[in-house]
C-alpha positions as CSV (number, residue, x, y, z in Angstrom):
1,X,-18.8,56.8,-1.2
2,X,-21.5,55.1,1.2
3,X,-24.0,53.1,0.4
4,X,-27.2,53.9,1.1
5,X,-28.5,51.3,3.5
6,X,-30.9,48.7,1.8
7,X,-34.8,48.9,3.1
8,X,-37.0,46.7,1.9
9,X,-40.8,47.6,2.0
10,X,-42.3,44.3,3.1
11,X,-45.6,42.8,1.0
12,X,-48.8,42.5,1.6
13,X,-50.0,39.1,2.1
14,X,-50.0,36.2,-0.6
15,X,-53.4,36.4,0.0
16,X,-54.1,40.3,0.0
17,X,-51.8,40.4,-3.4
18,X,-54.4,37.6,-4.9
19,X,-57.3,39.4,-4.3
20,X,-55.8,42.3,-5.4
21,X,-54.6,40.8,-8.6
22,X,-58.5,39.6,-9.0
23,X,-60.9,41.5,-7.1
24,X,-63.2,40.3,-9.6
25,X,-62.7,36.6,-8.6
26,X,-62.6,37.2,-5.0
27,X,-65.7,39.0,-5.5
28,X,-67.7,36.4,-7.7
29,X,-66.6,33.9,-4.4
30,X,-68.0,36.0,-1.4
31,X,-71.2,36.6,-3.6
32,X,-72.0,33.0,-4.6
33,X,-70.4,32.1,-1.4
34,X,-73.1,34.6,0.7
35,X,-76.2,33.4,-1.1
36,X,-75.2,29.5,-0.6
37,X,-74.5,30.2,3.2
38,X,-77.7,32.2,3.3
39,X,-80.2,29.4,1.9
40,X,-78.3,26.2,3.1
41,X,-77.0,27.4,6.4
42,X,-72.9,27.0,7.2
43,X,-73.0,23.7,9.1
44,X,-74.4,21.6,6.1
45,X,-72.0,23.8,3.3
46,X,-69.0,22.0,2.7
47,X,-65.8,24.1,1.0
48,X,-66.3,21.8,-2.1
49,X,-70.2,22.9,-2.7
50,X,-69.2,26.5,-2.2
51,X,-66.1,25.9,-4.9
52,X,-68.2,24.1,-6.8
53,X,-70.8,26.8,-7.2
54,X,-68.2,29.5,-7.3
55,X,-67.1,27.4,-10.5
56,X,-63.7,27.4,-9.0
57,X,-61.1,24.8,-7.5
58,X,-61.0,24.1,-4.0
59,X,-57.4,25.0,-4.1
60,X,-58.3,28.5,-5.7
61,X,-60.9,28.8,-3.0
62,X,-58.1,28.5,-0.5
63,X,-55.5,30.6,-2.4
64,X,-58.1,33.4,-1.3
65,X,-59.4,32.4,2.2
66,X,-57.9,30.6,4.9
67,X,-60.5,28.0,5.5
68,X,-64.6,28.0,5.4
69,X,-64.7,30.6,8.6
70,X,-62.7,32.9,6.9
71,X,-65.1,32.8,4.2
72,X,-67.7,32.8,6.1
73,X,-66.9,36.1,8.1
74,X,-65.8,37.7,4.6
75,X,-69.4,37.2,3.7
76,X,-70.8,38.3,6.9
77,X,-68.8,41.8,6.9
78,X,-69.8,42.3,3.3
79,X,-73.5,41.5,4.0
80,X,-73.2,44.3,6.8
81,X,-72.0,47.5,4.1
């Protein structure tokens, strides 16, 4: 009898399967994130105010988004829908 070769279906992201897991987070971040970037500008916000007002860890923060750009460009493309 042969074996039927093994596939494996590769996953999404660590990332993609966080916000996934809580869209509900991720969401609460780009929306708290978008209205600090929008009254204090992104040269003076720091990743630590936006985690701070997100009421989340900076580590968490980064579990989600790469670094302050990728944030930054999440809230951007959101802003535009």
């Amino acid at each position: 009898m042969s074996q039927m070769p093994s596939v494996s279906i590769p996953k999404p992201p660590r990332k993609q399967r966080l916000r996934d897991k809580r869209p509900e987070r991720y969401a609460d971040i780009v929306r708290f994130a978008t209205r600090v970037f929008g009254n204090d500008g992104y040269s003076v916000t720091s990743v630590n105010r936006l985690a701070e007002i997100a009421g989340v860890g900076v580590g968490t923060l980064y579990s989600y988004f790469d670094d302050k750009d990728d944030l930054f460009l999440t809230c951007v493309q959101a802003a535009e829908i």
